[in-house]
N, C-alpha and C positions, 0 to 999 in steps of 0.2 A: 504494500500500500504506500502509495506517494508520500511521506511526510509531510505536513502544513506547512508555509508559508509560515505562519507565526515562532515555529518549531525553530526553521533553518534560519529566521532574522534573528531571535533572541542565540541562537548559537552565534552568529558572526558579528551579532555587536558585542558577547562577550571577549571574543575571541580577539578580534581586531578593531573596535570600540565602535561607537554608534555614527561615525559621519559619514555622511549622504555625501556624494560629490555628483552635483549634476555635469551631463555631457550636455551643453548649449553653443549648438559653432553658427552663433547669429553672426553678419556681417562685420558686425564695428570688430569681433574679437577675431574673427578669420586673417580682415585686416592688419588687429594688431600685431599678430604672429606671422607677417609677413607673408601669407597667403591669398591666392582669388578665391574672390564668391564666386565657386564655381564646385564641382560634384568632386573637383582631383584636391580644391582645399577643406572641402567636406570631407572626405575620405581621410585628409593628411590629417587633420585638426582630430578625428575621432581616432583614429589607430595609434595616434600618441598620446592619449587621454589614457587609453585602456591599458597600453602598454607601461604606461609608468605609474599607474594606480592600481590594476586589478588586482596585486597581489598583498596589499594594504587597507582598501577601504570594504567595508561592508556590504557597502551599497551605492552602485550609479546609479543616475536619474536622468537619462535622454530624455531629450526633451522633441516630441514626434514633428510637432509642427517646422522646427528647423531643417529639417530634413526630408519634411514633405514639400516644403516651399521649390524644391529643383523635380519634384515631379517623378515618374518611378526609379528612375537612375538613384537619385535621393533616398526612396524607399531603402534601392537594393544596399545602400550604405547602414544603412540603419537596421539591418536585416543582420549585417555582417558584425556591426558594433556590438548586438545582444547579445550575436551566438558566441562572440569571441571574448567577450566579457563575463560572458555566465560559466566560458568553459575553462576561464583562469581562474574560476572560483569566486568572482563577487559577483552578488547578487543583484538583479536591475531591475528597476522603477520604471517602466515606463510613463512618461509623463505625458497621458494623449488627453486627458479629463472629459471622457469620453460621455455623453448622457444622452439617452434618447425613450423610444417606448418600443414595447415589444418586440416583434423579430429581427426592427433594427438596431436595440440594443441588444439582442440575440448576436447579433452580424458583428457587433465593435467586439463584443467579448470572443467571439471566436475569431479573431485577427490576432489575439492577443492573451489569450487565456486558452486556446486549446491546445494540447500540446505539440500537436506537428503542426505547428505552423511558423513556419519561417519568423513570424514575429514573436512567436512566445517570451512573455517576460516571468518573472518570479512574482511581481505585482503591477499593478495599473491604476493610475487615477482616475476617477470616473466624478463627474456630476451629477447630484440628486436632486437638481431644483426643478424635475417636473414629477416631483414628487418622489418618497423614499422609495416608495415600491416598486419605482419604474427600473432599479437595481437589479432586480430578481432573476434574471437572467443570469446579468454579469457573476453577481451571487453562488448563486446553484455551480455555473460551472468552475467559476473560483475552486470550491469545494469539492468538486471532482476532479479538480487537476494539481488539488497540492498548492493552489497560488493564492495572491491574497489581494486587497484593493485597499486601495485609500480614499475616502470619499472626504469631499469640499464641506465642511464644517464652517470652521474661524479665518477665513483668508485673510492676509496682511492688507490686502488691495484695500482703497478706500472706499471705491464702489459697493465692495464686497456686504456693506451694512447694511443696508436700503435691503435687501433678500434674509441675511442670514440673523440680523438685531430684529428683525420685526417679530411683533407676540401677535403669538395664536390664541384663541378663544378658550384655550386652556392655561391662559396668563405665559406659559413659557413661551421661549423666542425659539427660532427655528433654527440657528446654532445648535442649543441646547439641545433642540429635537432631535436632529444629526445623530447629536453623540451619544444619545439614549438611547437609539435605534443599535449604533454601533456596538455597546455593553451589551443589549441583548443577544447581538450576534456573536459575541465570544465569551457567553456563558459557559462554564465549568472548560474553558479548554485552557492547557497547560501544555510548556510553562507561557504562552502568549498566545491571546487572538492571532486572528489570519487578518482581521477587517480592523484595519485603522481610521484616525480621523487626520486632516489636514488643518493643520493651526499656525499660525503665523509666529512665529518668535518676536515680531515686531511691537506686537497687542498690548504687551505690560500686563500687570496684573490680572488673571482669571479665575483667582481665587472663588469669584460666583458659577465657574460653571465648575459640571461635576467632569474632571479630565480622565478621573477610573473606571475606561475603558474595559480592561484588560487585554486591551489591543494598542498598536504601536501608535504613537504622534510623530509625521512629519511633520519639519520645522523649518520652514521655508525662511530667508529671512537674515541669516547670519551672512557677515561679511560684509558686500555693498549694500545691500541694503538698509546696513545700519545697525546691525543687534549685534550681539560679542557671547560666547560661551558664559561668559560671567551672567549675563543676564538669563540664563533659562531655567536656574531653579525661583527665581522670583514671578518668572510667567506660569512654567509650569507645578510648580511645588512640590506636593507628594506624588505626580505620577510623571517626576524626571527621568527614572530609569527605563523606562516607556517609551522617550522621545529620539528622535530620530533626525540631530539637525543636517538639515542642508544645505552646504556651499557649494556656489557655480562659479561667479564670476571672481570672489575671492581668492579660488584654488586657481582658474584658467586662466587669470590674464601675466599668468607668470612662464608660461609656454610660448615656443615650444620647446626651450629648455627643460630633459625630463629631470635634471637633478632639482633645477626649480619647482615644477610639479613636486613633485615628490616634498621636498619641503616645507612650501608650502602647506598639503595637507598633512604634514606630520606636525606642522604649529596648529593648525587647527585640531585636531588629533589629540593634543598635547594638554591645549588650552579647556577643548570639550573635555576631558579624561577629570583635570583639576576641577572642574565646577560642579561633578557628581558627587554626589554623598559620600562617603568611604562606607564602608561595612554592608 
């Protein structure tokens, strides 16, 4: 039987600690690394991401739309980046925040959650704002392939409030709902849910909503966007050891030097490692 998703994360954040390094080879960074926006500096930018991280971090997090932007050639890059990322041993995120209803969220999750499929990821981001149930797909098959999802809760963005701070006729706000929905989906499993929630490291204090899941928190947020390791036991509190932050452009704009890379995430590494609890 396939192992959970929640099983093999809580192994390799012990293992090799909990940071996320997203792969984003948007234009302005392809640039900075001396590269064309083009399929050969997409290829260059991803194969030295993987190469001088997979055997370090936890967890990558490509990010689909950069690599769908060049059309299937793009695809077949990003096809290559999974399979050669999942087979040096880190785990990947895809980051497609995929949400729709019935057979054609049937159709995102099998792109991406079945297992033969040239895309398969370890987990997926998915949208619930046409409602929690409209997941149920992605869900089910999550659960029969071993994999897990991360679903749009707390986002940093500031748009993101207008949908997720509004209360429902049950006084809670639909953040909250999110992530109640999510605790019930990783009841009694151990040692971690498969079905995480997306929370922003940027948010400051959450001490109002209830973060124990018992599924993981990505933590979008560190680095350029302004938050610092030091800052996530004060966002997240008592369900620190749960989170999952994620640097992109803090680790990447140091490439394509791999001893840079490499550095780089080993001070972020260094920094997330100090700001956990001990014991």
């Amino acid at each position: 039987m396939t192992e959970p998703f929640g099983a093999r994360l809580r192994r390799a954040m012990d293992e090799r600690g909990p940071l996320c390094v997203g792969i984003d080879p948007h234009a302005s960074l392809l640039t900075e690394w001396g590269l064309n926006d083009d399929v050969a500096g997409l290829e260059r930018f991803s194969r030295t991401v993987v190469e001088a991280l997979s055997d370090r971090v936890a967890v990558f997090k490509p990010q689909s739309a950069f690599f769908e932007r060049f059309g299937s050639r793009g695809v077949a890059v990003l096809e290559t980046t999974v399979q050669e990322a999942r087979a040096a041993g880190a785990l990947v995120l895809m980051d497609a925040k995929r949400g729709d209803i019935g057979s054609t969220m049937a159709a995102y999750a099998e792109a991406f959650l079945r297992k033969d499929s040239p895309l398969f990821s370890d987990a997926l981001t998915v949208s619930p704002y046409l409602g929690y149930g409209s997941l149920s797909p992605a869900i089910v098959l999550a659960r029969e392939s071993g994999a897990g999802l991360f679903v749009l809760a707390l986002t940093s963005n500031p748009e993101g409030g207008e949908v997720q701070h509004a209360v429902r006729a049950d006084g809670r706000n639909v953040g909250a709902t999110m992530l109640a929905h999510l605790a019930a989906e990783n009841t009694g499993e151990e040692p971690l849910g498969s079905f995480g929630a997306v929370v922003g490291a940027t948010l400051g204090d959450l001490s109002s909503y209830d973060l124990d899941i018992n599924g993981p928190l990505l933590a979008p947020g560190v680095g350029a966007q302004g938050a610092t390791p030091a800052d996530l036991p004060g966002v997240f509190g008592a369900a620190i050891r749960n989170v999952v932050p994620n640097v992109s452009r803090g680790v990447l704009r140091h490439g394509p030097d791999v001893s840079a890379l490499r550095a780089s995430a080993e001070r972020f590494a260094d920094e997330i490692r100090s700001a956990l609890p001990t014991g």
